[in-house]
N, C-alpha and C positions, 0 to 999 in steps of 0.2 A: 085483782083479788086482794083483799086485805088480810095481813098476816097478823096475828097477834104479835105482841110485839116480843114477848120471850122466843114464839118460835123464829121470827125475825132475825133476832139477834145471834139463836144457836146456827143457824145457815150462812149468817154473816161471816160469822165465825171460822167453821167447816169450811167456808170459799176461800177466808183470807189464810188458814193452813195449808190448803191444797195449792193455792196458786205463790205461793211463797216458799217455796224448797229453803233458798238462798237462804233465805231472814230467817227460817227455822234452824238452820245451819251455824249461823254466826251467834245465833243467842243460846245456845248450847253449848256447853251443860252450865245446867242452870244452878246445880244440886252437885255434892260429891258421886263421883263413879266409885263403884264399887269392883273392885280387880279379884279375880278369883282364883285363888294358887291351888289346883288340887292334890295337891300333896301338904304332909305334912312338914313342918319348919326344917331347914337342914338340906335339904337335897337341893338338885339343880336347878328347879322350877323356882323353888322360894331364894334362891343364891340372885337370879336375874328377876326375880320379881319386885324385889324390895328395891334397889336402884332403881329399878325401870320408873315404877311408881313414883320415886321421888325427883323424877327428873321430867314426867309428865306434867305434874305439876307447874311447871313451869306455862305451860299452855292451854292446859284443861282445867288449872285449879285445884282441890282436892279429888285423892286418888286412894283410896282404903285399902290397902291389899287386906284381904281376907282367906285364911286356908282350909280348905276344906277336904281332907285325906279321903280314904278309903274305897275299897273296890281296885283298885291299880289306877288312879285318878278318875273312875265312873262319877262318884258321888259329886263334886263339884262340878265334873264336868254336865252333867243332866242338871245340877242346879241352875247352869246358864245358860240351857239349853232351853231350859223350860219358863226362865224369865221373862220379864215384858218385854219386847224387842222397841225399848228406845235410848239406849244406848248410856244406859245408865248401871249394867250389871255386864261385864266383859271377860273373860276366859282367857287364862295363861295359858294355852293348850298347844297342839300341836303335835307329832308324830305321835307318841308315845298314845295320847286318848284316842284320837283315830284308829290306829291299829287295834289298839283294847275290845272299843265297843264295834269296831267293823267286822272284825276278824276273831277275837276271842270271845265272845260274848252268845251263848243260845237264846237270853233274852236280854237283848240290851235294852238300857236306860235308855235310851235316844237314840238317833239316826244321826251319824259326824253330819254327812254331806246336805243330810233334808234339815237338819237341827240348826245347824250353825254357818256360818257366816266367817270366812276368812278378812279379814283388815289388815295385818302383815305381818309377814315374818323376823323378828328382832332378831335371834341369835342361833347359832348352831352350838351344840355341844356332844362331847366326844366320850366315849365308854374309855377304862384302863382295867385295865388284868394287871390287877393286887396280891400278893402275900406278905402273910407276917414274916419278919426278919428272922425267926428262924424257920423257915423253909430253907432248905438250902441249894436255890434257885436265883441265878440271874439273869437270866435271859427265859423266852420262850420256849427254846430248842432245849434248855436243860428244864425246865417247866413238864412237857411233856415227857421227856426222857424220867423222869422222878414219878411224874404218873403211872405211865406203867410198870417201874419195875416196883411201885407199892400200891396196888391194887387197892382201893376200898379206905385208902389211910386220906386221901386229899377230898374235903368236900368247897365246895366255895357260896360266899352269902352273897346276897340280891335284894333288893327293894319290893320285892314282892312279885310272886306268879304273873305273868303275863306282862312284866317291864321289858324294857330294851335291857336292862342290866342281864333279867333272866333271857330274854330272845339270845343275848349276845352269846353271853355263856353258853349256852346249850349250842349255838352253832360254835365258839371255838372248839368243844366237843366232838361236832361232828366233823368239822375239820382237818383233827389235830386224830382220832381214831381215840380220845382219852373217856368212852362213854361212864368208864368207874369214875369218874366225879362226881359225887354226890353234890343236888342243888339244894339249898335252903333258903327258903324263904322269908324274910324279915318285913316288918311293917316301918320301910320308911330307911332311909339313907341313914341318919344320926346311929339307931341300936346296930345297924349293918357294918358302920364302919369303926363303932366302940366296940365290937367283940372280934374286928378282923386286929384291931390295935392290942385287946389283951389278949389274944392267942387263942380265942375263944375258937375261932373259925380261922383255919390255914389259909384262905384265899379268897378272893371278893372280887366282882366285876362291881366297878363304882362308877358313876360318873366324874369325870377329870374338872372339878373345880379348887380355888386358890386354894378351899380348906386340904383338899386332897397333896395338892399337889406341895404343902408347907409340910403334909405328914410324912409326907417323902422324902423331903430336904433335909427333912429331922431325924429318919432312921427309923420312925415309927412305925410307919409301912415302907413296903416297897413296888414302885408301878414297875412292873416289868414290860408295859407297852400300852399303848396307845390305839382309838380305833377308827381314828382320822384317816383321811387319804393324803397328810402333807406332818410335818412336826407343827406340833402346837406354837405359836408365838411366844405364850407364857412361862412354855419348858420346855425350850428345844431341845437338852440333852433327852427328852424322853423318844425311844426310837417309838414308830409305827409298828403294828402288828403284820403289816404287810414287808417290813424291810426286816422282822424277824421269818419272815419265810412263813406267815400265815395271813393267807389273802380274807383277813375281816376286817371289812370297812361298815362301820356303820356310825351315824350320827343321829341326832337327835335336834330337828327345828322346833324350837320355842317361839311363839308369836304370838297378837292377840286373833278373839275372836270374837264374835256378837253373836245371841239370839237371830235365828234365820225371819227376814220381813224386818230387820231394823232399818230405817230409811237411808236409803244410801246415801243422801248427803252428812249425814252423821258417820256411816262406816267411811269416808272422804274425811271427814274431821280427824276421826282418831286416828286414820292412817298419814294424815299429813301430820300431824300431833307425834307420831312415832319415828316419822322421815327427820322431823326435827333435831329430834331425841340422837339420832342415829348422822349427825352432821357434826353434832358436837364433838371435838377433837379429846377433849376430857372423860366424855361420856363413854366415846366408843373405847378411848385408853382404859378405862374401868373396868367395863366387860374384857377387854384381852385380857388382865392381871385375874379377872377372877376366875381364867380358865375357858372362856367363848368364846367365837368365832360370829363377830358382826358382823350385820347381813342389811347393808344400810340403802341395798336395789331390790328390796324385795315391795310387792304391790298384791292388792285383795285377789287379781287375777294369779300372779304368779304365785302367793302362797298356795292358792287351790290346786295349781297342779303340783306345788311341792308335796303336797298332804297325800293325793293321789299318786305319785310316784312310791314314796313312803308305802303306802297299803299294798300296792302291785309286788314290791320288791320281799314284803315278809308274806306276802301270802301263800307262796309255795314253801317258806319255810317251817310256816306255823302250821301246814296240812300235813307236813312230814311231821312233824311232832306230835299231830293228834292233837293240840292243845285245846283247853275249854278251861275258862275261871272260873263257871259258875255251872 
């Protein structure tokens, strides 16, 4: 049978795609990626995002970080949920969106596990229990002892309703018996941790990076602990919230992710792209200084059950709270 010769050629085409993973693999990306931070500038997402990007580069070419706030990271995170799945629009994501849209959400933007696409996990990072230096608290055990004997006086700020900042908080609460802490809500780490600095706000669960931990050093704030399960590398004088005698561990994996049906020798690229990233002696020295915990064995399989350990571990906390953000 004779084929015209346009249709010819589109078949030709279609075969030498399909039967060519490999060569689709190495000639990608062809074009800038576009890196999606869903939060806004200043917090811990955009702290490892801007590095990360500038050191992929090195292997992928140009790499755009782009921020796109709101929702508790929903809105970026369904931005690349909902993109082409070729590997050219990729998601900072990790616990904190998963939890959001799996667990907090009546009508979520996306589906984490049917939506996206795990490629690996880059860095962990750790919550601190903050106050302004006149608190007149330094440690945990006087933290709560100061709680209850002034009921209604201590509130503390968060990155917004349904963060690890607020998860955390609310369980050192339930921990600690200190339910009069009032939570406040702030849009984004930068306003959260300029009113914990002018006294605006007595106390703040922040995430622990170099910014935080340089406002410590300086008497600006004070971290009264840590939400690791070991001392930071960055600050080892800061004790663990567990070695102050309140067992709250919790961290937060940052990693990339893809549009779900992105070809997997593509999610192969960006994750061997990030193995690279993550060998570097320089690179990973960068991340410890700014406060992370590099994570340079993490693979598309094991981020997926890290993501999924994540969801199991807040999901009977966030039913005790009743929580919904929307």
């Amino acid at each position: 049978m004779d084929f015209p010769r346009r249709t010819f050629l589109q078949l030709a085409a279609g075969a030498a795609a399909l039967a060519s993973p490999g060569a689709r693999a190495q000639s990608y990306p062809t074009r800038p990626i576009r890196l999606v931070v869903p939060f806004p500038p200043g917090g811990a997402y955009d702290t490892l995002g801007r590095p990360l990007a500038e050191r992929l580069k090195a292997v992928l070419g140009t790499v755009i970080v782009e921020n796109i706030g709101g929702g508790g990271s929903s809105l970026g995170a369904a931005q690349v949920a909902h993109a082409a799945p070729d590997g050219y629009t990729v998601l900072l994501g990790g616990t904190l969106p998963h939890v959001n849209e799996a667990l907090l959400k009546s009508k979520p933007l996306y589906d984490p596990v049917r939506d996206l696409e795990p490629i690996s996990n880059v860095a962990n990072n750790s919550l601190g229990i903050a106050v302004h230096p006149s608190v007149p608290v330094h440690n945990l055990t006087e933290l709560v002892a100061y709680a209850k004997a002034n009921p209604g006086k201590l509130s503390y700020g968060h990155v917004g309703i349904g963060s690890l900042n607020h998860l955390g908080g609310e369980m050192f609460k339930s921990l600690t018996g200190t339910s009069e802490i009032v939570q406040v809500p702030y849009r984004g780490a930068g306003p959260a941790t300029s009113d914990l600095i002018s006294g605006q706000i007595p106390m703040a669960v922040i995430a622990v990076t170099a910014q935080a931990i340089e406002l410590h050093r300086s008497g600006k704030l004070r971290i009264l602990a840590v939400t690791s399960n070991k001392r930071l590398a960055a600050a080892p004088e800061l004790p663990t919230a567990t070695e102050e005698g309140v067992p709250l561990i919790t961290t937060n994996a940052l990693g990339l992710l893809a549009p779900a049906g992105t070809p997997k020798d593509v999610i192969e690229r960006l994750a061997q792209a990030t193995h690279a990233a993550l060998a570097d002696p320089a690179f990973v020295q960068k991340l410890t200084d700014l406060g992370f915990d590099p994570d340079p064995n993490s693979s598309p399989e094991v981020f997926r059950h890290t993501l999924q350990d994540d969801v199991a571990h807040w999901t009977p906390i966030i039913q005790s709270l009743g929580l919904k953000i929307d």
